[in-house]
C-alpha positions as CSV (number, residue, x, y, z in Angstrom):
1,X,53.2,72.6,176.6
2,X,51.8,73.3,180.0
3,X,49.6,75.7,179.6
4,X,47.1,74.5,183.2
5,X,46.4,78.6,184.9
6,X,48.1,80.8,181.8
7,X,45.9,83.3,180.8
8,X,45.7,83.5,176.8
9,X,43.9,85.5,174.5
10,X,42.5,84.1,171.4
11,X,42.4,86.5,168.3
12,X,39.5,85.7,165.7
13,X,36.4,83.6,167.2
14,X,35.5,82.2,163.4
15,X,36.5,78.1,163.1
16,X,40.0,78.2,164.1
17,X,39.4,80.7,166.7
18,X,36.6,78.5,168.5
19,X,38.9,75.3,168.3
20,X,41.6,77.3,170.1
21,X,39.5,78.3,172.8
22,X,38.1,74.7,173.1
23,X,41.4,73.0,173.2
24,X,42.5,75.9,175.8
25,X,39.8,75.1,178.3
26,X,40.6,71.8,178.2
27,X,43.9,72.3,179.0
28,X,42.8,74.3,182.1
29,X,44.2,78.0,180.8
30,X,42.0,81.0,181.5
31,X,41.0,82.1,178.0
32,X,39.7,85.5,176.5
33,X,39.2,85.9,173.3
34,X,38.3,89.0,171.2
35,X,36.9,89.8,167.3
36,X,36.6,92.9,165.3
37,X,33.4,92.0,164.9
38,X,30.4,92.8,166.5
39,X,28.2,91.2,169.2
40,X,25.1,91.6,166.7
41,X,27.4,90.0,163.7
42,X,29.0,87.3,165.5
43,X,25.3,85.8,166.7
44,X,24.4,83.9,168.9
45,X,28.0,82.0,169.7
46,X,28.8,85.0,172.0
47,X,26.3,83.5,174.7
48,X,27.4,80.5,174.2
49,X,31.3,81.5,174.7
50,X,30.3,83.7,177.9
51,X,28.5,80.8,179.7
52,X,31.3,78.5,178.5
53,X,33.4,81.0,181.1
54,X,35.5,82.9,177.9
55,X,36.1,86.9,179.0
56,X,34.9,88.3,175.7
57,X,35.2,91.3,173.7
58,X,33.5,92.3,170.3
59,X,33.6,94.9,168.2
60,X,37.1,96.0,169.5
61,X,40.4,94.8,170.7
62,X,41.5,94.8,174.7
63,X,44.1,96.6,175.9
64,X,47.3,94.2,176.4
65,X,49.4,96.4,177.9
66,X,48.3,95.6,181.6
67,X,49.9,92.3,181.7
68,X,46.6,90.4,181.6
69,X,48.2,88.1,179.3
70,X,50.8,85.5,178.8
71,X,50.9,84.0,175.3
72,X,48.2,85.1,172.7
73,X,46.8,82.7,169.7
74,X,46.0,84.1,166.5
75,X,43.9,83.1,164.1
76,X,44.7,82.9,160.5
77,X,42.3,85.3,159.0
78,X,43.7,88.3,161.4
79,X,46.7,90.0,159.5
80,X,49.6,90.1,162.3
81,X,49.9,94.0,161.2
82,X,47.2,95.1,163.4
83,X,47.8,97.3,166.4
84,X,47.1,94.5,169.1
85,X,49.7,92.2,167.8
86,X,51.8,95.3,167.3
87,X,51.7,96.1,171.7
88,X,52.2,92.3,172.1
89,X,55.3,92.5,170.7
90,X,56.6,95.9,172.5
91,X,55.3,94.1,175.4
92,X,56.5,90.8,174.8
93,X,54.2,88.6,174.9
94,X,54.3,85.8,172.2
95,X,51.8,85.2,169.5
96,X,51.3,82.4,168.0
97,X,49.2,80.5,165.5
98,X,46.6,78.2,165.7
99,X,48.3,75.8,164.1
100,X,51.8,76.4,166.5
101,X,49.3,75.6,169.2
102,X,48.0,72.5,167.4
103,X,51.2,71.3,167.1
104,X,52.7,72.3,170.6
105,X,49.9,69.9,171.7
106,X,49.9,66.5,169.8
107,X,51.2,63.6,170.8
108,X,55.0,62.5,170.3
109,X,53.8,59.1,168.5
110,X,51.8,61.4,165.8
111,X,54.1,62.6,163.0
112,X,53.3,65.3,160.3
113,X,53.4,66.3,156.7
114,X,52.5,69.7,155.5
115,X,51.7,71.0,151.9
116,X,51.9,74.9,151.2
117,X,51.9,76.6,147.9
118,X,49.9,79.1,145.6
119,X,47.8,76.4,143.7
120,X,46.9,73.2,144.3
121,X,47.3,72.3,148.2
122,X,43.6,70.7,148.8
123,X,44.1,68.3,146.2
124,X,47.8,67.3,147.1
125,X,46.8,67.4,150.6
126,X,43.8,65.4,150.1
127,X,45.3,63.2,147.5
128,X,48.1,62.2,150.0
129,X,45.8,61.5,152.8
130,X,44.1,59.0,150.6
131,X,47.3,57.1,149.5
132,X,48.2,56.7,152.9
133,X,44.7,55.5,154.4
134,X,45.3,52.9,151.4
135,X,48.5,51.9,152.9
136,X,46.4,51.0,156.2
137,X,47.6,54.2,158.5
138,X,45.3,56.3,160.0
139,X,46.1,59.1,158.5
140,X,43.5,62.2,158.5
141,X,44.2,65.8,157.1
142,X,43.5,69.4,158.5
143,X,44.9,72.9,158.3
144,X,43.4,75.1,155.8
145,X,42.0,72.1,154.2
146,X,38.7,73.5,156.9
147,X,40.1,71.5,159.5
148,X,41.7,73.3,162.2
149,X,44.2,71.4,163.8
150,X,43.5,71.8,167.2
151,X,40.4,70.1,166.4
152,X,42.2,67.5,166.2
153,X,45.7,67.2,168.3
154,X,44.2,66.7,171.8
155,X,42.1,63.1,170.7
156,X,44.6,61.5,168.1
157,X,47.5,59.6,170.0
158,X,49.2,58.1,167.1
159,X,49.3,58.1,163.4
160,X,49.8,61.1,160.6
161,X,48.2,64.2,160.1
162,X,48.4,65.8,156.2
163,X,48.1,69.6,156.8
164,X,47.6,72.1,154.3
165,X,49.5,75.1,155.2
166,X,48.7,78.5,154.0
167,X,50.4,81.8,154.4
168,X,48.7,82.8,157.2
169,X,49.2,80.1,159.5
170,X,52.6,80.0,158.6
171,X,53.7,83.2,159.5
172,X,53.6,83.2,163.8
173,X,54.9,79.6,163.3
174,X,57.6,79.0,166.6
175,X,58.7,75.2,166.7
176,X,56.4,73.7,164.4
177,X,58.7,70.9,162.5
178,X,56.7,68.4,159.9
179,X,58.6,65.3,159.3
180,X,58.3,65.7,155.4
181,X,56.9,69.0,153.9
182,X,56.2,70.0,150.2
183,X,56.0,73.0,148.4
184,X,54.3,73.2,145.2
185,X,54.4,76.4,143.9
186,X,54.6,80.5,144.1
187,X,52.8,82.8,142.2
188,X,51.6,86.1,143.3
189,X,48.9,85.5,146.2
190,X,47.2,87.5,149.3
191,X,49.7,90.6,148.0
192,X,47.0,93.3,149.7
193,X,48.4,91.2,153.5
194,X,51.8,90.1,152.5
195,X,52.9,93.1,150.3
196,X,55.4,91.8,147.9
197,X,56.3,88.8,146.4
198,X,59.5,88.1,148.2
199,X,57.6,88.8,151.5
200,X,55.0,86.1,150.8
201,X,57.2,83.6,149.9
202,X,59.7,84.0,152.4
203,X,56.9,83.0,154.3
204,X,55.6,79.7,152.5
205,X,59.6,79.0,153.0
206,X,58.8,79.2,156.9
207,X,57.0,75.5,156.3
208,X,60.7,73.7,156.7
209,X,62.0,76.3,159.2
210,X,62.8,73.9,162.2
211,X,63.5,70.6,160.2
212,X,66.6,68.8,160.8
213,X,69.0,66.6,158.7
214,X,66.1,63.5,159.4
215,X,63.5,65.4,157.4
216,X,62.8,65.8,153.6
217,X,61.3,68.7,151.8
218,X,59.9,68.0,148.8
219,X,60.0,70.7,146.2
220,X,59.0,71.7,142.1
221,X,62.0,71.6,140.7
222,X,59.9,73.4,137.5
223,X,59.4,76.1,139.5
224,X,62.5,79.0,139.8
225,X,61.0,80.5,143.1
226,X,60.8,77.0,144.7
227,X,63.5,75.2,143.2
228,X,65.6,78.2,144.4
229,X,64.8,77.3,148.3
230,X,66.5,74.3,148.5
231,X,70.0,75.6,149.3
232,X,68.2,76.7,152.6
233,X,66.6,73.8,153.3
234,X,67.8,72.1,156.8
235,X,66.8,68.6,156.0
236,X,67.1,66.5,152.8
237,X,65.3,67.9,149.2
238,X,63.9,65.7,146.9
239,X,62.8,67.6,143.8
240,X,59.7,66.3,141.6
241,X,59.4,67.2,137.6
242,X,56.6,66.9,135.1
243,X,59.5,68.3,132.7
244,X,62.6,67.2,133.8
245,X,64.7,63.5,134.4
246,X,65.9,64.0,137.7
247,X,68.7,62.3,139.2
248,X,67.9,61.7,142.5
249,X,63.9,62.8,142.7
250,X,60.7,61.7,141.1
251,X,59.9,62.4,137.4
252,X,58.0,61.3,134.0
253,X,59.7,59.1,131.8
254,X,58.1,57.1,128.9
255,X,54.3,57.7,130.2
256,X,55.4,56.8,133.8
257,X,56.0,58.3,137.0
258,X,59.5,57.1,138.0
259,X,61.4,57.6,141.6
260,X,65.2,57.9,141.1
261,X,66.7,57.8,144.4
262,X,69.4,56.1,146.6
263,X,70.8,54.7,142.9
264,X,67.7,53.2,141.7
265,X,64.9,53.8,139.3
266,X,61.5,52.9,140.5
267,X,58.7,52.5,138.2
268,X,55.9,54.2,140.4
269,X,52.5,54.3,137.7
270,X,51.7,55.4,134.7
271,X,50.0,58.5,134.1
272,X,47.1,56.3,132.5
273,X,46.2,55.8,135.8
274,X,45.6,59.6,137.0
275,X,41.9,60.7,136.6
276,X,42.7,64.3,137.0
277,X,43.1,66.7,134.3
278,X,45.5,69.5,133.8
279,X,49.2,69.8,133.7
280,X,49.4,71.5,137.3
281,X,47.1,68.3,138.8
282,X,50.0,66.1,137.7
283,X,52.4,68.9,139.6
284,X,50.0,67.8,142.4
285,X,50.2,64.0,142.2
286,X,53.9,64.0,141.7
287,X,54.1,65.9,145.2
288,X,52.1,63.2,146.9
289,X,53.9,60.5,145.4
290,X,56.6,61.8,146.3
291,X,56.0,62.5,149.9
292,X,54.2,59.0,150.3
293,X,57.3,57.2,149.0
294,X,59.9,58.5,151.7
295,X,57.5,58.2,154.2
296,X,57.4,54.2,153.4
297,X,54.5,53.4,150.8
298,X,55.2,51.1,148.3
299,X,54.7,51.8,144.5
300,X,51.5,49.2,144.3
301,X,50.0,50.5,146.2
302,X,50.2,54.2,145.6
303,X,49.2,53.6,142.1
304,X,46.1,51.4,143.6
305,X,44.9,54.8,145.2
306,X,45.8,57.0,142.2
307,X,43.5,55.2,140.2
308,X,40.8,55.7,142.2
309,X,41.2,59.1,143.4
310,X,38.9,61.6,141.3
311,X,39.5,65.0,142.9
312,X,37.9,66.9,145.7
313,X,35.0,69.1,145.9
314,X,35.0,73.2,144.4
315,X,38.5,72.4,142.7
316,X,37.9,71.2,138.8
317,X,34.8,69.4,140.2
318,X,32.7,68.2,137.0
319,X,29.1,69.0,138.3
320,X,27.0,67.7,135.1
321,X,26.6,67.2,131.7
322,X,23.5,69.5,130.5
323,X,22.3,69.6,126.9
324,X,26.2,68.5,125.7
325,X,27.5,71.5,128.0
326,X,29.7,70.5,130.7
327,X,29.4,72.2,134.0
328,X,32.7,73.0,135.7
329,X,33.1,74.4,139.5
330,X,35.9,75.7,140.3
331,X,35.6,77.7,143.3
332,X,38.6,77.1,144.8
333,X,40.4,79.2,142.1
334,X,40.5,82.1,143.9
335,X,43.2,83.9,142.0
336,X,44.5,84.5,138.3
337,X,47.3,81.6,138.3
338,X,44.6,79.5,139.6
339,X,42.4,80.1,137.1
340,X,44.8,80.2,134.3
341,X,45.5,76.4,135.1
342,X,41.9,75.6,134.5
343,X,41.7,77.5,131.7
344,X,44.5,75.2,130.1
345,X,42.8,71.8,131.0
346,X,40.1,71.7,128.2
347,X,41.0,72.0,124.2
348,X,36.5,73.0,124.6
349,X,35.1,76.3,123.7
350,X,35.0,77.8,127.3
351,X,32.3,80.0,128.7
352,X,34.2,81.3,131.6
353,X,32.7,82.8,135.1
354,X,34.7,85.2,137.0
355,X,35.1,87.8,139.8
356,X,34.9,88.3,143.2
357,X,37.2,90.1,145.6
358,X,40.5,90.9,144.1
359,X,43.1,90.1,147.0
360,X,45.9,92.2,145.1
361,X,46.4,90.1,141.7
362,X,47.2,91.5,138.6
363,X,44.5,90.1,135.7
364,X,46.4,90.7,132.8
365,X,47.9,87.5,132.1
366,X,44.4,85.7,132.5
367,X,43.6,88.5,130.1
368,X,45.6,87.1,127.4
369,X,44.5,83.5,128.2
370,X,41.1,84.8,128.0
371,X,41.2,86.8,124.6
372,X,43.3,83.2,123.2
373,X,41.1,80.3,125.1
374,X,37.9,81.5,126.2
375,X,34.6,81.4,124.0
376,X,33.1,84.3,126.7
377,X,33.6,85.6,129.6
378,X,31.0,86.2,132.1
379,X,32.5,89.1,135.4
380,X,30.9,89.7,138.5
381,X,31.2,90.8,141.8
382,X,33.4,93.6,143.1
383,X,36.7,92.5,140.6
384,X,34.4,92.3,137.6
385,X,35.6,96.2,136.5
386,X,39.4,95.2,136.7
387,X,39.3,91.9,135.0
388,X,36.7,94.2,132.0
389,X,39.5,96.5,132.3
390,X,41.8,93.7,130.9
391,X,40.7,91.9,128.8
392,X,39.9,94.9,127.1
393,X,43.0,95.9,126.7
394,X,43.9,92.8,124.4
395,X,41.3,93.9,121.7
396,X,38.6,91.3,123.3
397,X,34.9,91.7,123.5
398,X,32.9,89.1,124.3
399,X,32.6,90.2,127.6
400,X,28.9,90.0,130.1
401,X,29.0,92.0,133.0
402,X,26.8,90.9,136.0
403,X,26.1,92.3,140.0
404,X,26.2,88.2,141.1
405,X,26.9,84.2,140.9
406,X,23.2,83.3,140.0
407,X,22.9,86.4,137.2
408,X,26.2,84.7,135.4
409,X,24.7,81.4,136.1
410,X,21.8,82.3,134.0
411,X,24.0,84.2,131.1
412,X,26.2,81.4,130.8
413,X,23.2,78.8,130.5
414,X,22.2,81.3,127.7
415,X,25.2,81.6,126.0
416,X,27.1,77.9,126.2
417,X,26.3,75.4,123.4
418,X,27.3,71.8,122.5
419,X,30.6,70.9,123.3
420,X,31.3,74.0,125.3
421,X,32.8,74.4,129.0
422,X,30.6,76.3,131.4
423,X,33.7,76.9,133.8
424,X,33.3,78.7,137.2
425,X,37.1,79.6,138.0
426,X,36.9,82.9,139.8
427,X,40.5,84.3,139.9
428,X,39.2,86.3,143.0
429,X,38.2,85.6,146.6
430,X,34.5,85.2,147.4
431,X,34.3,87.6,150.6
432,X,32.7,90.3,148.4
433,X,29.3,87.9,148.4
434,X,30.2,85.0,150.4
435,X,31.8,83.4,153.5
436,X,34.0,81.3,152.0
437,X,34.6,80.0,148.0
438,X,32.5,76.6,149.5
439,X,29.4,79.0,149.8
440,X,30.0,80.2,146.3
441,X,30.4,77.1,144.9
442,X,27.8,75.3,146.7
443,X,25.8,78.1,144.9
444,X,27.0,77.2,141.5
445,X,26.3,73.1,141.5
446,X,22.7,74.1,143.2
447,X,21.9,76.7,140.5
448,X,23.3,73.9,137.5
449,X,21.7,71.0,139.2
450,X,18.1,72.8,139.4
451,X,18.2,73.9,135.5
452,X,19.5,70.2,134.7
453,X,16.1,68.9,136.7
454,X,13.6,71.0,133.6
């Protein structure tokens, strides 16, 4: 992509954002870049921009219809309804995302795979990175793992890149083609953006767009809204099951993990040797088997790296044992489904912390799993009314209403006893109180680990 003299405006000058302009500047375009936000808010990385040569504007959008630009990068946190992106489309001027641009830019010798899905794409993501560093490849992950690709595209010349892909870098996706891709799941997610359902994962579906009859998408054959996406896949589908003996896919049989493909039955590993809990963690580490066996790893050794592999941070992370109460952050579960799954890991009494910023999700099914599995339930944040609401409405009322993280922190140290699960599964985004769900659960494992130190 030759993009030496273009002038291009960047969209959103949060992490993404500032790896766009970076990676533009390098490449010798003329970059502007813009945010909703204010001077004052932004800080002191305006300056730094302006010295750096960027044509800035805060607090407002410029006016595109002069020409000014040629090609426009957005970032993923911008919803692609908004006004400017609107004009750039009457006026033609493409828009793409940061991870289009990542990809536009990487070397031919570098190949990718990309995760999407409601639940469970950091762990896959992460857990298929790891099998493949095993295997001796220099394999690395980004995406909306916190690594923006374009962080890394213009320095890696060979090798493979695991991205996790969410919704919103998928949709202003152009040419970007991942060699194998994997889709997980779809449950209802980031409905206030997308709208509906169908809408949301007609865009997750956007992931094997531009494949071609070399390629493989991996998909959960358990789930009907995936499962269903294969008769429009371009390249070759290989299903995985945690329920089902597949004919030509990868499956449980007997306590084992098996590959059936090409004719053959592989023994892969037994589930013995998977350290995560949870039905949908096994949904995880069937994707990345799966997707580390057609890309050439041999069965030794991805069970080698499945018995080492213990998770990642803010997603079922076990934080510590205090007083027999175990101290569960899981951050990352920023909506109902999310949480549900958690819920469904431990046969414990659960003391459950909740709330946040609903990003459209209906809360009564995690009502019902509440009212059936969970010893309390502690709501906070700007959600906590809604999820009261229902719970309520299955005749349940063990419920403790809070403003924040550190008040529930403190009920739930009050309330748990021996045995019990002190579980921080949110169901909701963390933007009503924090940056990101790191921030909140960074908050969580320094509020635990401080009582633990008494």
């Amino acid at each position: 992509m030759q993009l030496k003299g273009r002038r291009i405006l960047v969209v959103g000058i949060a992490k993404s954002g500032l790896q766009s302009i970076n990676i533009l500047q390098k490449q010798g375009a003329i970059v502007s870049a813009c945010d909703i936000k204010t001077g004052e808010q932004l800080g002191e990385i305006t300056d730094k921009l302006r010295q750096a040569g960027v044509d800035l504007f805060t607090g407002t959008y410029p006016d595109i219809s002069t020409g000014k630009y040629e090609l426009i990068v957005a970032s993923p946190g911008v919803p692609l309804d908004i006004d400017l992106f609107i004009q750039a489309k009457h006026h033609k001027i493409p828009v793409i995302s940061e991870v289009e641009l990542g990809y536009k830019l990487k070397a031919p010798q570098v190949e990718i795979y990309a995760i999407t899905g409601t639940n469970g794409k950091t762990t896959t993501v992460s857990l298929l990175q790891h099998i493949l560093s095993s295997d001796g490849r220099q394999a690395v992950y980004a995406g909306n793992i916190g690594v923006p690709l374009t962080s890394i595209t213009d320095s890696l010349e060979s090798g493979e890149i695991v991205l996790e892909m969410s919704s919103f870098q998928l949709e202003a996706i152009e040419e970007f083609r991942p060699h194998i891709c994997g889709i997980l799941n779809i449950t209802p997610d980031h409905l206030n953006r997308h709208k509906t359902l169908e809408n949301y994962a007609a865009i997750k579906e956007k992931i094997f767009l531009n494949q071609q009859a070399a390629d493989y998408a991996v998909l959960n054959y358990d789930d009907p809204i995936v499962s269903e996406m294969a008769s429009r896949c371009p390249g070759q589908v290989v299903f995985f099951s945690i329920s089902t003996q597949l004919k030509n896919g990868i499956f449980i049989q007997d306590n084992n993990i098996i590959a059936s493909l090409h004719g053959q039955e592989i023994p892969i590993c037994p589930l013995s040797d998977i350290k995560l809990k949870g039905n949908h963690n096994l949904e995880n580490v069937l994707c990345a088997v799966t997707m580390a066996f057609l890309s050439g790893v041999t069965p030794g050794v991805i069970s080698r790296a499945i018995s080492v592999f213990k998770g990642v941070r803010h997603r079922m992370e076990e934080v510590v044992s205090l007083n027999g109460v175990l101290y569960i952050n899981d951050s990352k579960a920023t909506n109902p489904e999310s949480a549900i799954k958690a819920i469904e890991s431990f046969e414990q009494p659960i003391v459950l912390i909740a709330g946040g910023r609903n990003k459209g999700s209906d809360f009564s099914l995690l009502a019902k799993y509440i009212h059936d599995r969970v010893k309390a339930v502690i709501v906070m944040g700007e959600a906590r009314a809604e999820i009261t609401a229902a719970v309520m409405k299955t005749d349940y009322g063990n419920i403790y209403d809070v403003e924040d993280l550190t008040a529930a922190t403190e009920v739930a140290f009050k309330l748990a006893k021996e045995g019990d699960i002190v579980l921080l599964s949110p169901a909701c985004a963390s933007w009503d109180q924090f940056d990101n769900f790191e921030q909140r659960g960074d908050l969580f494992c320094k509020l635990v680990k401080a009582r633990s130190v008494f």
